[in-house]
N, C-alpha and C positions, 0 to 999 in steps of 0.2 A: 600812661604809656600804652602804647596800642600795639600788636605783633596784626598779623597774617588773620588771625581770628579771634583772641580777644581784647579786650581792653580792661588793663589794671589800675585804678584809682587806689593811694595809700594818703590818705588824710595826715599829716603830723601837723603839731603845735611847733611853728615856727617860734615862737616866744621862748620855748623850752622845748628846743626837741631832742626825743631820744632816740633809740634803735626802733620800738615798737610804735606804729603808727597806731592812732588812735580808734582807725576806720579804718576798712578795706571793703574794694570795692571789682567784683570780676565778673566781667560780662561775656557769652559765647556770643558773638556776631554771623556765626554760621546760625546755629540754630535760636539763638535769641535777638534778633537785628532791633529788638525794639525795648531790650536792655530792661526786661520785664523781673528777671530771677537773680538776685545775687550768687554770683557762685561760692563766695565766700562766705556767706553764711553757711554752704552745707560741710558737713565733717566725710563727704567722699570725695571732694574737691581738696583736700588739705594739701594732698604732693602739688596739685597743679599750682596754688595760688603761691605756697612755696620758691617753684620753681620760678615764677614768675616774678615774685618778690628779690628774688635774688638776682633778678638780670636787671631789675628796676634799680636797686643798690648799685649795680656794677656799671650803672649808667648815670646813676643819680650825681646831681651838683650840692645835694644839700651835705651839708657837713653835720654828722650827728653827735 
């Protein structure tokens, strides 16, 4: 999923999928255009990827 400034990648196992993706994946395209730092790995991003995650859900087709 892409917004205005990042892009959120959530990995799940289509074979079995749950709520929790397996991977997450958050990039800033303002200050990171070449998608160098996951934001999801760092724990001061937590509300962001969150947020994000949630809008992902609220648009998402997959059925979990």
């Amino acid at each position: 999923m892409r917004t205005d400034r990042y892009r959120f990648t959530a990995w799940v196992d289509r074979r079995n999928p749950t709520d929790e993706p397996f991977a997450v994946e958050v990039y800033d395209h303002e200050r990171d255009p070449h998608e160098l730092t996951n934001l999801a790995a760092l724990p001061e991003h937590r509300v962001l990827v969150a947020k994000l995650r949630a809008q992902w859900l609220a648009g998402s087709k997959l059925s979990f």
